[in-house]
C-alpha positions as YAML, in Angstrom:
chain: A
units: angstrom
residues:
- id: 1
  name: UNK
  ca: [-66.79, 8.28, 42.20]
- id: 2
  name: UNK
  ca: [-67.56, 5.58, 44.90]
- id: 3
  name: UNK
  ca: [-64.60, 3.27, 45.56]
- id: 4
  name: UNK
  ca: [-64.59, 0.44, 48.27]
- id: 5
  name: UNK
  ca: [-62.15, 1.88, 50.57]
- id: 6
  name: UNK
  ca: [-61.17, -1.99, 51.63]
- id: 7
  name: UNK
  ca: [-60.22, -3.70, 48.48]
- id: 8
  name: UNK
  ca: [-58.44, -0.05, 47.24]
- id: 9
  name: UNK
  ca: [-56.50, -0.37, 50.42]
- id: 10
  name: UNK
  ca: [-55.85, -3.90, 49.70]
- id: 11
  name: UNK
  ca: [-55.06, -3.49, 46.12]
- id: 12
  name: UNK
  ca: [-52.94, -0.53, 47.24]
- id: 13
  name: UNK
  ca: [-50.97, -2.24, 49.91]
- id: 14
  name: UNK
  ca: [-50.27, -4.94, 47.51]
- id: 15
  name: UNK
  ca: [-49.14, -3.14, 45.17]
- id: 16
  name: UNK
  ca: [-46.46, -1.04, 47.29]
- id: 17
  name: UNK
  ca: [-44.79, -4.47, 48.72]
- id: 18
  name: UNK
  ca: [-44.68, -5.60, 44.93]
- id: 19
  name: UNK
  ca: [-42.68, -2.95, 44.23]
- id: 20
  name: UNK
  ca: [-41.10, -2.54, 48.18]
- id: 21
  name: UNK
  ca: [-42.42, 1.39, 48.12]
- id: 22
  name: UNK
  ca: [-43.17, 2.86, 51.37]
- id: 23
  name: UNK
  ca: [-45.31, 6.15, 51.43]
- id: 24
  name: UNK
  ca: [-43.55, 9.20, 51.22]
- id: 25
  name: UNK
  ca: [-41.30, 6.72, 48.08]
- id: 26
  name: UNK
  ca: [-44.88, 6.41, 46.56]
- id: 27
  name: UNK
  ca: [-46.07, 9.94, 46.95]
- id: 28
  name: UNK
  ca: [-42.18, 10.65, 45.42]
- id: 29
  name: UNK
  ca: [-43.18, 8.75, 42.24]
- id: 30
  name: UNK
  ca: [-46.90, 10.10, 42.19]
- id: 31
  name: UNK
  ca: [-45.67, 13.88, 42.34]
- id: 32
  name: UNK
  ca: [-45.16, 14.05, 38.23]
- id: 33
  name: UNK
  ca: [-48.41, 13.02, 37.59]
- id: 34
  name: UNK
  ca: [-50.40, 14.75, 40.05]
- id: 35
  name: UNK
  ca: [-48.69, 18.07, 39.08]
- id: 36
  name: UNK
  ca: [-49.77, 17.33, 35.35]
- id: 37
  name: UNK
  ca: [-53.23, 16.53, 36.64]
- id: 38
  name: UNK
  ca: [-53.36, 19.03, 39.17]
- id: 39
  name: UNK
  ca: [-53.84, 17.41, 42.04]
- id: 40
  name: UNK
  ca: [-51.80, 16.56, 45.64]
- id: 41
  name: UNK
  ca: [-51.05, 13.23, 47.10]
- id: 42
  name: UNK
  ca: [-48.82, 13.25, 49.85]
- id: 43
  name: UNK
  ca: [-47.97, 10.86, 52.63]
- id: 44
  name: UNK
  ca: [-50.37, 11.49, 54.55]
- id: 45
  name: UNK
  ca: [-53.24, 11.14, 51.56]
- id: 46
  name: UNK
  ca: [-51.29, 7.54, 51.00]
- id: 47
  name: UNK
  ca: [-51.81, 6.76, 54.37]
- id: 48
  name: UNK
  ca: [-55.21, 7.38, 55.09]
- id: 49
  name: UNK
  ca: [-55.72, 5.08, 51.64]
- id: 50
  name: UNK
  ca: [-53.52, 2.15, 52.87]
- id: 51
  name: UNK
  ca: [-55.52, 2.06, 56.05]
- id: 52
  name: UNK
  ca: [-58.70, 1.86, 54.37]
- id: 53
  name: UNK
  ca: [-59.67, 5.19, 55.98]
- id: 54
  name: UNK
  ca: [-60.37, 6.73, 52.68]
- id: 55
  name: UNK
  ca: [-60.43, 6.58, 48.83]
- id: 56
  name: UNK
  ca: [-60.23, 9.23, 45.98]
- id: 57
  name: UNK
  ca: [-62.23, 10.77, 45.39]
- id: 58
  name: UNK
  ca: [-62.19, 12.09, 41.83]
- id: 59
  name: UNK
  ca: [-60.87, 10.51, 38.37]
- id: 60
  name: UNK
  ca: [-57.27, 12.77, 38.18]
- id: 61
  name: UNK
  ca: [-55.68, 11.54, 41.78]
- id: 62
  name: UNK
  ca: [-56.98, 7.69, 41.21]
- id: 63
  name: UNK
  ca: [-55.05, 8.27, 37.50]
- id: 64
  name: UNK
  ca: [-51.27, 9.95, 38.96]
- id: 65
  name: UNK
  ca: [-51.88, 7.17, 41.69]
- id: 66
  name: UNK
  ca: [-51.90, 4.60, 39.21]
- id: 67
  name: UNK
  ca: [-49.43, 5.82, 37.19]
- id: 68
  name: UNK
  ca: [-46.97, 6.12, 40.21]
- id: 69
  name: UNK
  ca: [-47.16, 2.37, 40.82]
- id: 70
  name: UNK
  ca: [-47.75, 1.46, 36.98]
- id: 71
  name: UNK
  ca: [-50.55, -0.11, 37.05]
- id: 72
  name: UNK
  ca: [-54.19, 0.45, 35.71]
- id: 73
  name: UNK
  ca: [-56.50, 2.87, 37.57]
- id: 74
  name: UNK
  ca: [-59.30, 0.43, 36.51]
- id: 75
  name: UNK
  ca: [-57.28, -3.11, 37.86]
- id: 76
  name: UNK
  ca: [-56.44, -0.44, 41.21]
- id: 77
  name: UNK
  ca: [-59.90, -0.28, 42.12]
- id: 78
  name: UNK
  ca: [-61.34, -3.85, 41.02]
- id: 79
  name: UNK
  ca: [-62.76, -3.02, 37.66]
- id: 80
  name: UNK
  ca: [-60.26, -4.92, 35.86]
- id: 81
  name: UNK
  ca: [-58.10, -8.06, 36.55]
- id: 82
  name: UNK
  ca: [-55.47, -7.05, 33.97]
- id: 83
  name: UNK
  ca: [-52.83, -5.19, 36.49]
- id: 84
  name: UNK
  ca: [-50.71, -3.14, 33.90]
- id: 85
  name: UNK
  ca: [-51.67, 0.12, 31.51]
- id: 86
  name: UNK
  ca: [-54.36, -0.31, 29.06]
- id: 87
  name: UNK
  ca: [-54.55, 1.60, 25.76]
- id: 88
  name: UNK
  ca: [-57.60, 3.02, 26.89]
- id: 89
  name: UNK
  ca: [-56.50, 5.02, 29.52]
...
């Protein structure tokens, strides 16, 4: 999976002032879904992603990411323009 680590970050950041989340809040929200997809994302994960220092790197943390801030995974990383959950996912 290649993901432009800018616009995530951007979409990312957005996202968290939407909803007034800091970090460890999102990673807080995330934790249900990454333990059902088996994967981690902590504070320190978040933060490397909201300074455009990195991206994930597989399908299961983009998904419990997305889910923690209910939005798509697709709209998250600029595939879609429709923000919310999609039957497809």
């Amino acid at each position: 999976m290649d993901i432009d680590k800018s616009f995530f970050s951007l979409r990312l950041r957005d996202e968290m002032a939407k909803k007034h989340l800091n970090q460890s809040q999102l990673a807080l929200r995330c934790e249900p879904y990454a333990k059902a997809y088996g994967v981690q994302i902590t504070k320190q994960k978040i933060s490397k992603y909201v300074n455009g220092l990195a991206a994930p790197t597989d399908d299961n943390t983009l998904t419990a990411l997305a889910a923690g801030l209910e939005v798509s995974a697709y709209w998250l990383i600029g595939l879609d323009t429709t923000e919310g959950f999609t039957d497809e996912e």
